[in-house]
Each structure stands twice: as structure tokens, then as C-alpha cells.
C-alpha positions as CSV (number, residue, x, y, z in Angstrom):
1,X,78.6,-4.6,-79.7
2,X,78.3,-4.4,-76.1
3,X,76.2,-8.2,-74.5
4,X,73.1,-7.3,-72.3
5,X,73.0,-7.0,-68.8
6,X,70.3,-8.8,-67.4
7,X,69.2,-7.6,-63.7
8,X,68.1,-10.3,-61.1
9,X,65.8,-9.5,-58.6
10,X,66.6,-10.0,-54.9
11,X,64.1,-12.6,-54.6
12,X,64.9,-14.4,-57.3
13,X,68.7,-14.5,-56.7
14,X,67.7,-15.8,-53.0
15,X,65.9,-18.6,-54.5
16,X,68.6,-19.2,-57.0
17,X,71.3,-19.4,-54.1
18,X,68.8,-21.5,-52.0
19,X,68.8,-24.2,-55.4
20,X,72.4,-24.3,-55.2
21,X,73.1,-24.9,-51.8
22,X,70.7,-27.8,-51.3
23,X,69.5,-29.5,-54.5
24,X,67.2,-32.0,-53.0
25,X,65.0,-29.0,-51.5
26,X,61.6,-28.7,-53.2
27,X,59.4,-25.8,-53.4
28,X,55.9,-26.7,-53.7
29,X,53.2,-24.2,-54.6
30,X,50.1,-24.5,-52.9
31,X,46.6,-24.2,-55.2
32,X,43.7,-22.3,-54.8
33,X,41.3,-24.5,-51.9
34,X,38.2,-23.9,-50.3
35,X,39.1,-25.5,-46.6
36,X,40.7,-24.0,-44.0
37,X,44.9,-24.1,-43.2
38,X,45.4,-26.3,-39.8
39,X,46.6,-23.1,-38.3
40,X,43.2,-21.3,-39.0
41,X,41.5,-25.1,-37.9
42,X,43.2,-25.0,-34.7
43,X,42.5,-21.0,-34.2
44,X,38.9,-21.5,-35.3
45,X,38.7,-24.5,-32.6
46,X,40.5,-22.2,-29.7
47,X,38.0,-19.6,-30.3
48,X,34.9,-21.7,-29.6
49,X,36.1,-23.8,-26.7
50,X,33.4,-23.3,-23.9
51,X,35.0,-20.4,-21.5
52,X,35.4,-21.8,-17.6
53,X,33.5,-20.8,-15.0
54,X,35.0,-18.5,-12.4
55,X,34.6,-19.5,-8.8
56,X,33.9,-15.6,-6.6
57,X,35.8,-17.5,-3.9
58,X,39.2,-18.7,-5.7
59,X,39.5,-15.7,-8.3
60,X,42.9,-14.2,-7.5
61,X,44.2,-11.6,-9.8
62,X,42.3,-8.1,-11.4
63,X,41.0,-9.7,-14.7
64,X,39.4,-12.5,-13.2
65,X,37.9,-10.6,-10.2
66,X,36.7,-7.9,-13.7
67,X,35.3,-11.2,-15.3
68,X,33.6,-12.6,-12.0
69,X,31.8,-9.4,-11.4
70,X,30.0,-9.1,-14.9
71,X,29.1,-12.7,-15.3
72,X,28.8,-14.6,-11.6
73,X,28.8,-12.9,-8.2
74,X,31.2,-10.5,-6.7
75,X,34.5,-11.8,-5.2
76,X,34.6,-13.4,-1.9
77,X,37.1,-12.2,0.5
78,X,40.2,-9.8,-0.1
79,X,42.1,-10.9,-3.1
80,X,45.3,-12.7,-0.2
81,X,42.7,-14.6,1.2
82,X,41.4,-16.5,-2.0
83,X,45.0,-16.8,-3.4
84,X,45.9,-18.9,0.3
85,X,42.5,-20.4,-0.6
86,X,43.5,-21.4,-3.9
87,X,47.0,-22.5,-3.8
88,X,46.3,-24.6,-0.8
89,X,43.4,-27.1,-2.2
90,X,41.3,-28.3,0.3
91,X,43.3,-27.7,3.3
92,X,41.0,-26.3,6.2
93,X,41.1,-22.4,6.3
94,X,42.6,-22.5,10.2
95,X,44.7,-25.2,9.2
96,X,46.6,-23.0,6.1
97,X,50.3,-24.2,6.5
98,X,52.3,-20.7,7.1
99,X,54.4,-20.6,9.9
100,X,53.6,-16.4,10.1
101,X,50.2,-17.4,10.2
102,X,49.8,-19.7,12.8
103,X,51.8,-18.3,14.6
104,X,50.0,-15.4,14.6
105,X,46.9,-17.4,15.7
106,X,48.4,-18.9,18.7
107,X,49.1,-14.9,20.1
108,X,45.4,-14.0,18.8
109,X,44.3,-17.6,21.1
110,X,46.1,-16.1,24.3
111,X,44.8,-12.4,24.2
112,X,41.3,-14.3,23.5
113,X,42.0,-16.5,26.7
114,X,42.7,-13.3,28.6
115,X,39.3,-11.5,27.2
116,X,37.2,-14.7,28.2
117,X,38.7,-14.6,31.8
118,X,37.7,-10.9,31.9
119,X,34.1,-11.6,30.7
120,X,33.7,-14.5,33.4
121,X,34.6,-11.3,36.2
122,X,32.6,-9.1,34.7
123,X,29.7,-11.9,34.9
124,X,30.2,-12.4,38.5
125,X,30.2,-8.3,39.4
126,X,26.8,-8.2,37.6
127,X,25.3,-11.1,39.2
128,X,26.8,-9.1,42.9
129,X,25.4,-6.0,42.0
130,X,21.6,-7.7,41.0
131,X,22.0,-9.5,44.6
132,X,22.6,-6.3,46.2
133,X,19.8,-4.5,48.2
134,X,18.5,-1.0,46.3
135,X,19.3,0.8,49.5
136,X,23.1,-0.4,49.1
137,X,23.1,0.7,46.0
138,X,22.4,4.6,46.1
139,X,18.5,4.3,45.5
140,X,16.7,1.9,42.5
141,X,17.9,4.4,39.2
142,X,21.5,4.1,40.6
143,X,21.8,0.5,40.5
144,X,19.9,0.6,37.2
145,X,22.4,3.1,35.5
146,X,25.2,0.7,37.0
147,X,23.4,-2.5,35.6
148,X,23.1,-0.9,32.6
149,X,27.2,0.5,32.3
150,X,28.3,-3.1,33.5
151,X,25.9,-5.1,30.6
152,X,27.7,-2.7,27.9
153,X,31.2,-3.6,29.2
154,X,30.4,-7.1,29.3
155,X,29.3,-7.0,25.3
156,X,32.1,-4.9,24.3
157,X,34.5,-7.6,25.8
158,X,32.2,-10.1,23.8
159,X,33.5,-8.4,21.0
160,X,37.3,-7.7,21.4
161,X,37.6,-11.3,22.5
162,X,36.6,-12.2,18.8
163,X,37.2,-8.8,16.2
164,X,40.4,-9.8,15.5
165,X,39.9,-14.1,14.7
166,X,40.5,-14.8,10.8
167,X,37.9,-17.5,10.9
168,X,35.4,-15.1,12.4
169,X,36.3,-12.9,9.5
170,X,35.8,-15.3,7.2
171,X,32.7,-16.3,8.0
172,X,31.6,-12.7,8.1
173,X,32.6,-12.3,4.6
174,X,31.3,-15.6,3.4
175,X,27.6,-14.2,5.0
176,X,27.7,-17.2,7.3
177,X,28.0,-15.2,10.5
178,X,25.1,-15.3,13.7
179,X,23.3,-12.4,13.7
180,X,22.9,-13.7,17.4
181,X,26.3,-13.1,17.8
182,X,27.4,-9.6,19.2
183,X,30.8,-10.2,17.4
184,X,28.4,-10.4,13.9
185,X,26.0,-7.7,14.3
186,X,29.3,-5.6,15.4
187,X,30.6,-6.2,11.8
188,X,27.7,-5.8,9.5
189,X,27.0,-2.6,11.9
190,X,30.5,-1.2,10.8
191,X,30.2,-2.5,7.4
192,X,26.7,-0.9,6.8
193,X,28.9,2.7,8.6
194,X,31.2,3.0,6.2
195,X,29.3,3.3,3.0
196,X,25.5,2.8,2.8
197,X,24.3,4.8,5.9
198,X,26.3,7.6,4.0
199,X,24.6,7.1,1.0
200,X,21.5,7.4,2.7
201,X,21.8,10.4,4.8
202,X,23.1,12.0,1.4
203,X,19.8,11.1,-0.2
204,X,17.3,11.5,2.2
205,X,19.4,15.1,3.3
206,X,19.8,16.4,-0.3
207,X,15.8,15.6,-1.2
208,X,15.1,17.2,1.7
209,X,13.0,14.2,3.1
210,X,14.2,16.1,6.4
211,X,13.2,18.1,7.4
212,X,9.6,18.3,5.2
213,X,8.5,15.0,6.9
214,X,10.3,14.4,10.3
215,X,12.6,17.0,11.8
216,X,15.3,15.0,12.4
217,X,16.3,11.5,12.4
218,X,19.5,8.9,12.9
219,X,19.0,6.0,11.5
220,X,20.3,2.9,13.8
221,X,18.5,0.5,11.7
222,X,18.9,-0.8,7.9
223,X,16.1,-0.6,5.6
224,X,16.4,-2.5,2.0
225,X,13.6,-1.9,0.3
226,X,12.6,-4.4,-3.1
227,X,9.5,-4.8,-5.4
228,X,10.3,-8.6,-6.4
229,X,13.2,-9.6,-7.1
230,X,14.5,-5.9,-7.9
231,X,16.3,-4.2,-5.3
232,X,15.8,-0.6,-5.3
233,X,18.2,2.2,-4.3
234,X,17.9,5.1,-2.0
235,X,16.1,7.6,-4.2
236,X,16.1,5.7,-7.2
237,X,13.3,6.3,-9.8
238,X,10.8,3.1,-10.1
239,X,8.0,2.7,-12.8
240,X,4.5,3.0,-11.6
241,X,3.7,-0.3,-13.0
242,X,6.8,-2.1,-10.9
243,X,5.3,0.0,-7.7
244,X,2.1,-1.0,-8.2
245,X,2.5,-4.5,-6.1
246,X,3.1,-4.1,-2.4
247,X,6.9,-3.7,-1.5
248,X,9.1,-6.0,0.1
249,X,10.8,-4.3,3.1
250,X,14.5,-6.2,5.0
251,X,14.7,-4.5,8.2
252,X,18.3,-4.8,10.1
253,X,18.7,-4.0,13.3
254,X,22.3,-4.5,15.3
255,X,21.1,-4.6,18.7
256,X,20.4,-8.0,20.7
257,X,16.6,-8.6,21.3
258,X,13.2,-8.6,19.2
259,X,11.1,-5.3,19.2
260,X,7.9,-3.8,17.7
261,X,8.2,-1.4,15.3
262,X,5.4,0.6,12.9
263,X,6.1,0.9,8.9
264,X,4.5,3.9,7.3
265,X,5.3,5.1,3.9
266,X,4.6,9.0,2.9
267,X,4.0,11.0,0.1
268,X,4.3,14.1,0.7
269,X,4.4,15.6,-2.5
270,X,0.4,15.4,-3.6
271,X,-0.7,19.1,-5.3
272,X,-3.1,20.4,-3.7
273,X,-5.2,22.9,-6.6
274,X,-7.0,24.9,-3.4
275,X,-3.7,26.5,-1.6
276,X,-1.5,26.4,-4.2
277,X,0.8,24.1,-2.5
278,X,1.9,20.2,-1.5
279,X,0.4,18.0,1.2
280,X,0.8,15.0,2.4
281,X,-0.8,11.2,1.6
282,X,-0.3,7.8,3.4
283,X,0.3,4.9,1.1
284,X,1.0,2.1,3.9
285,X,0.6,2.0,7.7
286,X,1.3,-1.2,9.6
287,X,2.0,-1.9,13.7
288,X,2.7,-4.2,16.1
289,X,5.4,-5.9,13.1
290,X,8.2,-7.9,14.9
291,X,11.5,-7.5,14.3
292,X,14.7,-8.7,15.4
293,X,19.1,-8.9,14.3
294,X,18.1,-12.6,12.5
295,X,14.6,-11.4,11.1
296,X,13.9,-12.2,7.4
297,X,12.6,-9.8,4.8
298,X,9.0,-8.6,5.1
299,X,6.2,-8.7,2.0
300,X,3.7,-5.7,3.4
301,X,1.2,-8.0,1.7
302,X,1.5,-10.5,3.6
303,X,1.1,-8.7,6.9
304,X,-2.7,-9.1,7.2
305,X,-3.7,-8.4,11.1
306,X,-1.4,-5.7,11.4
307,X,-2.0,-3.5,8.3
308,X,-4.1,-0.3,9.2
309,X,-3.8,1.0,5.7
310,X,-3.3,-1.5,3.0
311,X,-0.9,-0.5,0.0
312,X,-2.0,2.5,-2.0
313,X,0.1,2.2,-5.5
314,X,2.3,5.4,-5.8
315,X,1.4,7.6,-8.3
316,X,2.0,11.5,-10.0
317,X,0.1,12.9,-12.0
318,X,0.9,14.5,-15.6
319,X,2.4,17.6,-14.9
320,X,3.5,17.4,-11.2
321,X,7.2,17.0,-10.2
322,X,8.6,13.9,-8.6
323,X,6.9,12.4,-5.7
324,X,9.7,11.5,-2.6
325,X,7.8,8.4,-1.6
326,X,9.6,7.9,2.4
327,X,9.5,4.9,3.8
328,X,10.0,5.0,8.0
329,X,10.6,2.5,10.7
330,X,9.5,3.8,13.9
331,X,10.0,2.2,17.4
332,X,7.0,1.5,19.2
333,X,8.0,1.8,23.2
334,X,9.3,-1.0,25.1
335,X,6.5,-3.7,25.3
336,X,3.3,-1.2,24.3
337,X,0.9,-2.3,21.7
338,X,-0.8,-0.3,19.4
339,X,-4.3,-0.4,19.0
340,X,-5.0,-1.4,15.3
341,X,-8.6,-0.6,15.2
342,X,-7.9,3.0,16.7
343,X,-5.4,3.5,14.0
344,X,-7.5,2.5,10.9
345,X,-9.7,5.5,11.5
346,X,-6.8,7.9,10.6
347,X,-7.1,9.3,6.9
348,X,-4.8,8.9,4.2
349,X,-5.0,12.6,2.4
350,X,-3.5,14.8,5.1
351,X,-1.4,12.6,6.9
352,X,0.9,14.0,9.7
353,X,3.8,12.2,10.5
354,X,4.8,14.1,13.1
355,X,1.4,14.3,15.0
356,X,1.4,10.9,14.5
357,X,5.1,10.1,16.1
358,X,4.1,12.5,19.3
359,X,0.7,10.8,19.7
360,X,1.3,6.8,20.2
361,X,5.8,8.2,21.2
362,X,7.5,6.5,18.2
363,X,11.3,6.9,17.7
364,X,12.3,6.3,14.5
365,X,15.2,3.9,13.7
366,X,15.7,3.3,10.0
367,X,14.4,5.2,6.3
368,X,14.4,5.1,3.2
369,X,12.8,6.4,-0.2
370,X,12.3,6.0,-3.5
371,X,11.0,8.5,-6.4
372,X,8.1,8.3,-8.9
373,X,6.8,10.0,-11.9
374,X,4.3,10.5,-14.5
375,X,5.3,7.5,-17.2
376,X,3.3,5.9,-19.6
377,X,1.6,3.1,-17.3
378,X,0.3,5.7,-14.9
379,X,-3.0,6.5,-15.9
380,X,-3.3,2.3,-16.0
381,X,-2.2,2.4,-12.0
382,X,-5.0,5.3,-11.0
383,X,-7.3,2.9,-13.2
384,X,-7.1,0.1,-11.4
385,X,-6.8,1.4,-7.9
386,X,-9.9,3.6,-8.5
387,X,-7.8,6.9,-7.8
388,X,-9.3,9.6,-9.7
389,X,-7.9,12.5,-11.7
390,X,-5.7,10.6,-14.5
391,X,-7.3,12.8,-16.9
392,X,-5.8,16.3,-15.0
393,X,-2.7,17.8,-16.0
394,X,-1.0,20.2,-13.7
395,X,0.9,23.3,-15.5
396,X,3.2,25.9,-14.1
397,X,1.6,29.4,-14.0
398,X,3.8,32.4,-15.5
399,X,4.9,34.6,-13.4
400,X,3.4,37.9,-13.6
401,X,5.8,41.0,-15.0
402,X,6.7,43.5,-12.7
403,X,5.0,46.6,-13.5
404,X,7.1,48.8,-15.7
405,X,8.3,52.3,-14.4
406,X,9.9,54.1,-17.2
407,X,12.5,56.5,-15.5
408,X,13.5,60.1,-16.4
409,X,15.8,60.7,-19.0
410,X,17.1,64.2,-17.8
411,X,18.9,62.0,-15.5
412,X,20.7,60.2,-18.1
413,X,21.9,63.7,-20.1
């Protein structure tokens, strides 16, 4: 009679073989336990360590810039510039020890050497042609065409003797630069160029806030436009109840100097149940309001003096499409004041931007717009600013059908 055969398993012969070759080994089998390994301790541990705080102006590769845009501010400077930032400590920026670099600066020194020296001639030719009698000149608009040619040269050398310094970039880009500065308002003018002016003219063009309000219009002038702390987008929608407190306008100019401008803010999308049609309504008018390259932002509230027509909340009734409320900076001429009083007397329904810009010869400089609709906290808004009408509701009449003809059918056959 044939002996059994008894088959190990692969573990089990490992195990067996393991025995043999080193007695002293002990397996140990571990029991049933209710506290965590060390390996999940130390994982559990990792997991809750606070995360560090990114610094916008030392962040140096994609993720962290990722990271530093959802949870502090946007990144600082082009990614180069804060790695030489951070692997450099504390070292001065203009002081950054690469030979490519400085040397670089001392060639960027000599052609602004050579720029200064032409800005000192140019100095000297203007101060000759101001001494110079009208008659020499060619007759008093001559030499005022000339003054005027010779004072542009002398700020575009202003500029090419600093566009290309790294520290002027720097500060730039750091928003430490002085608006005072031609070099300063040259770059937030080209900065504002490529991208937001776009943006705008896209708006304000496909909304057709021109030509239904002002014919044309090329804005030199940036207008930010805020109710509180919320900034709000060219042709973005806002809540009636957010537009119900006076807006907060930041008015840029790039051009040297302080001027007068008017702020007026149009509607000009109010039914009108008599004609069938739209016309226009006034929700702010203010004159005579300073501004200038280093001016701050301006609460219309706070205004007082200078207000002809205080802020009317915007509003649209149930029913009625989207109201393109415009908001426009007009240039009042060179050293003329308007007449406040005078201007009070002009009426809010019926508005006329246009009559209005020929009348007192206002240019305008900067725009923008926002939308509103009928929402929930409208009726709320008309309440409270004793408008009337909250109760109407505006609905689209069906077109009438076309009279039927029925045609011959011998024609058909």
C-alpha cells in the first residue's frame, strides 16, 4: 500500500525554509488592538500639521503660484524675478550677485547717462524758444505748436531714459511706482492697453452703449467702478439691493496735471408705455470733481457741493429687459467751471447725454457700465426711494398674424 503524499503550500514551505536557516528568528503575531500602528500615528500627525503660508513675492514654481492665487494674493513679479529674489535672502534687488546682470546694468547706466544729457538740451531749446519774440517765431500759434512738439519730446526722453531699469520695473510691479512720474503713468498706461481697455470697448461695443447714448467715444481714462468693497466688472450684473448705496468710482488718468471732469450715470433703458419704446433717466450727475494721475477713489456720496443730482438706486421693473446702467467721465474745458445751480434744474426722466455734452462742450475720457434686473429685492429698492410702479409688470405683445391668402390650386395641378 502506497504512503500519502502530503502537499505543502508555498507559504508554508517559505516559512519552513525561513526556520531552518536561522533558528533564533521569532515570528510574533500581532492581536487584535484598538490604537493606531506608528506608521498610521506618524501619517495621521503629517496630515494635520498646519500648512505654511505662501509669500506672492518668493513663490517660484506653477503649484505654488496655483496655491498663492486661491488662498493669498496673486504673484508678484515674473516667476525669474522671485526665484533671484528667493535664492538670494536679503540681498538688495540692484545688488543681486550675477555677473550677466550687473553687467547688464552698467550698459542700461550709460544709455541712461546719454538720455539725461539729451533731456538737459532739450531743456535749454525750450527755455530759447519761450525767450524768443512771437514775431521771430512765425506768429503766436507757431511758436505755440513748437512749444507744444518740443514739451512731448522732452517727456518721451523722460521715459526712454527709464523704460528699460529693473528697479523701475520692480517697483512698477510691486504698485510702489509715482504716478507723478511720466516713466509710471507710461507703464500702467500700457498695462491698462493691453487687456482691460479691450475688455471694455468689447462691452460697452457689443451692448451697444454706443452708439444709443454717445456716438462715439475713446476712452483715455480708467474707470473702476465698486459698491463697497466689491469691485464690479464691465457689464457685470449687480443686485438691486448691492446698487442701492451710492457707488464708489477710481478714476485714472495718464496724463501729468489735475483737471475737472463731470460724472453722469445713464439709464437709458426705462419703458416708456406711451410710444412703445425706451428713453432715457439720469441716476447721478456731479461737476466741477477734481481729478488727477495720484487721485484716490471717489464715494459719489461723499461729494456734497458738487452733486446736481444725488444717487437714484438703479432699478427694472418686472417684465422689462436688462437696464445698461453707463457710467461717463466727461472733461470739462481747460479751467471753466460749471454752474451747479444751473445744472440742478435739468430733469432726470428724459435725459440727453448728447444735448448735454454740446451745451456746457464736454469730451469724454473714460466709461463704464454695469447691468441690472428685476430680482427679488427690487420692489424693496422702488419702496424706499419712493419710485412708483413696483406693482406694474411689463409683457411682450404677440405679434399679429399676417393675413391669410389661400392661393389657387389649378396652379398646383
Amino acid at each position: 500500500m502506497a504512503s500519502p503524499i502530503y502537499l505543502l503550500r508555498p507559504a508554508s514551505r517559505c516559512l519552513r525554509c525561513l526556520a531552518l536557516r536561522s533558528p533564533g528568528l521569532m515570528f510574533t503575531r500581532r492581536c487584535l488592538t484598538t490604537t493606531p500602528s506608528r506608521h498610521s500615528e506618524g501619517s495621521l500627525q503629517s496630515t494635520t500639521s498646519p500648512q505654511v503660508t505662501l509669500d506672492p513675492v518668493l513663490v517660484s514654481t506653477h503649484k505654488q503660484e496655483k496655491r498663492s492665487t486661491k488662498t493669498v494674493d496673486r504673484p508678484i513679479g515674473s516667476r525669474r524675478r522671485r526665484a533671484a529674489i528667493k535664492s538670494t535672502g536679503s540681498i538688495p534687488f540692484e545688488q543681486l550677485p550675477y555677473q550677466c546682470f550687473q553687467e547688464a546694468r552698467k550698459i542700461l547706466q550709460a544709455d541712461r547717462e546719454e538720455k539725461i544729457k539729451q533731456i538737459e538740451v532739450e531743456r535749454k531749446r525750450i527755455a530759447k524758444t519761450q525767450a524768443q519774440d512771437v514775431a521771430s517765431c512765425g506768429g503766436a500759434a507757431s511758436k505755440k505748436g513748437r512749444l507744444i512738439a518740443m514739451h512731448k519730446h522732452l517727456e518721451h526722453l523722460k521715459i526712454l531714459a527709464d523704460i528699460n531699469d529693473p528697479v523701475i520695473k520692480k517697483r512698477f510691479e510691486d504698485g510702489e511706482g509715482d504716478m507723478n512720474r511720466p516713466i509710471y503713468r507710461y507703464l500702467a498706461d500700457r498695462q491698462w492697453r493691453s487687456y482691460r481697455r479691450r475688455l471694455l470697448i468689447q462691452r460697452i461695443t457689443q451692448m451697444h452703449v454706443v452708439p444709443d447714448i454717445v456716438p462715439f467715444l475713446d476712452p483715455t481714462a480708467e474707470v473702476t467702478l465698486a459698491f463697497g468693497s466689491r469691485v464690479v466688472q464691465p457689464g457685470e450684473f449687480v443686485d438691486s439691493r448691492v446698487s442701492e448705496i451710492p457707488a464708489r468710482l477710481r478714476i485714472q488718468v495718464f496724463d501729468k496735471g489735475e483737471r475737472l471732469v463731470t460724472i453722469v450715470i445713464v439709464d437709458p433703458d426705462v419703458p416708456n408705455e406711451a410710444t412703445d419704446g425706451f428713453e432715457y433717466r439720469c441716476h447721478f450727475l456731479a461737476v466741477n470733481v477734481p481729478v488727477s494721475p495720484t487721485s484716490k477713489s471717489i464715494g459719489l456720496s461723499r461729494l456734497g457741493e458738487q452733486t446736481a443730482l444725488t444717487w437714484l438706486p438703479p432699478f427694472a421693473q418686472m417684465g422689462s429687459p436688462y437696464h445698461r446702467l453707463s457710467i461717463f467721465v466727461l472733461q470739462q474745458p481747460q479751467g471753466a467751471k460749471l454752474d451747479v445751480e444751473a445744472i440742478k434744474k435739468v430733469k432726470r426722466d428724459g435725459f440727453n447725454l448728447r444735448s448735454f455734452q454740446d451745451r456746457y462742450t464736454l469730451t469724454p475720457v473714460g466709461v463704464n457700465m454695469f447691468r441690472s434686473q428685476w430680482d427679488e429685492g427690487t420692489d424693496g429698492v422702488m419702496e424706499r426711494a419712493g419710485m412708483e410702479g413696483a406693482d406694474i409688470e411689463f409683457q411682450r405683445k404677440k405679434p399679429e398674424k399676417l393675413p391669410y391668402k389661400k392661393k389657387d390650386g389649378a396652379r398646383y395641378r
